[in-house]
C-alpha positions in Angstrom: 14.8 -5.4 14.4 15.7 -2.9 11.1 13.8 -1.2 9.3 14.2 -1.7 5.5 11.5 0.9 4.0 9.3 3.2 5.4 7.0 6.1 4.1 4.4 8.5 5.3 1.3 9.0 2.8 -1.1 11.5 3.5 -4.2 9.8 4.6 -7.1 11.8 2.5 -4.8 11.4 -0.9 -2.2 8.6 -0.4 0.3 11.5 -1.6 3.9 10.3 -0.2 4.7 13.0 1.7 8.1 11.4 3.2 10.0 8.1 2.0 13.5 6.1 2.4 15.3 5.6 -0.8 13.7 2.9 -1.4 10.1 2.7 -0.7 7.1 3.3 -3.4 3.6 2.0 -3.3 2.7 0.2 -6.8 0.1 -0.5 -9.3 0.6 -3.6 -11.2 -1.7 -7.0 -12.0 -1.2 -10.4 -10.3 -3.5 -13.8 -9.4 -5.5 -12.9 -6.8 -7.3 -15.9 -5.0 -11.3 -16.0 -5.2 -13.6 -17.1 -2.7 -14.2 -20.5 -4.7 -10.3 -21.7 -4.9 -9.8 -20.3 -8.0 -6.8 -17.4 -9.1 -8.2 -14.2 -11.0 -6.2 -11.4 -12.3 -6.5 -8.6 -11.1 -5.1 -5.0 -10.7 -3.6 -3.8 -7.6 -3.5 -0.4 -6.5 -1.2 -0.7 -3.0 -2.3 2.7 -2.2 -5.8 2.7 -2.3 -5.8 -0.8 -0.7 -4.1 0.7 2.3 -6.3 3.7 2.3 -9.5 1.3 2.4 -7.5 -0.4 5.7 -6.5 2.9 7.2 -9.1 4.6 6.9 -12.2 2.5 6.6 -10.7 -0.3 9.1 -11.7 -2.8 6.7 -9.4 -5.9 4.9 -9.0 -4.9 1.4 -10.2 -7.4 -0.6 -6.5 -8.0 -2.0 -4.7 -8.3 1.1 -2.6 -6.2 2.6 -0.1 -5.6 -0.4 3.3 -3.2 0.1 5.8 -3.2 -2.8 4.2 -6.4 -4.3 5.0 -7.7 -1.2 1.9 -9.7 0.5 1.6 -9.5 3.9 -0.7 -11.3 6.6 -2.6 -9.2 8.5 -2.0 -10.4 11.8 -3.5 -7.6 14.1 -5.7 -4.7 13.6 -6.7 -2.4 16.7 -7.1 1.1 18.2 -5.5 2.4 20.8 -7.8 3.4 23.7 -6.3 6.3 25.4 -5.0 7.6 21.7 -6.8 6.9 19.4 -4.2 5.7 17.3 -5.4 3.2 14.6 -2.7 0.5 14.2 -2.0 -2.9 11.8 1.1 -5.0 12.3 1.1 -7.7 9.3 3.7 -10.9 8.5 5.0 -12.6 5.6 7.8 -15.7 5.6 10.4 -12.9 6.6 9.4 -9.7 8.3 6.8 -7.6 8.4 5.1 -4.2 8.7 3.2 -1.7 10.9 0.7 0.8 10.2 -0.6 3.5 11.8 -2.8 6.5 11.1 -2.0 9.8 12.7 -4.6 12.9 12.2 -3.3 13.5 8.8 -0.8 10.8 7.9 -0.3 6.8 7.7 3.5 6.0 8.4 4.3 2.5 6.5 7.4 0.6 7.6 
């Protein structure tokens, strides 16, 4: 319904090139779940994460992470007659959308 945040990287760098007040992609540690049930910490770098997705159309290993924020990722696809390489993701309330253009990724 509203958008809270939204940015525009650019999609070779992850430079912001345009960003509401409010939005920043971060680098920090947290648990990050392992394939055997255990937690490990680890450091997160939102922006290359979402470069990996973007660009490589592949999960990062991380998750989907935007302002510390975890998000599921609930559908990845490109558009046929566009080309337009989209990923809509959830968490308990909300979500996001992502979508690379020829030279941008808008986040919101």
């Amino acid at each position: 319904d509203v958008v809270a945040t939204a940015g525009i990287i650019a999609k070779d760098t992850g430079k912001i090139l345009a960003m509401s007040s409010n939005f920043k992609l971060d680098n920090y540690e947290t648990e990050i779940p392992q394939e055997d049930g255990s937690d490990k910490l680890e450091k997160v770098d939102e922006c290359k994460n979402i470069l990996e997705l973007m660009n490589h159309r592949r999960k990062p290993s991380q998750g989907l992470r935007i302002q510390q924020t975890k998000y599921q990722i609930l559908q990845m696809f490109e558009e046929s007659t566009s080309s337009c390489y989209t990923v809509y993701g959830k968490k308990t309330t909300g979500g996001c959308c992502l979508a690379i253009a020829n030279t941008a990724i808008i986040i919101a």
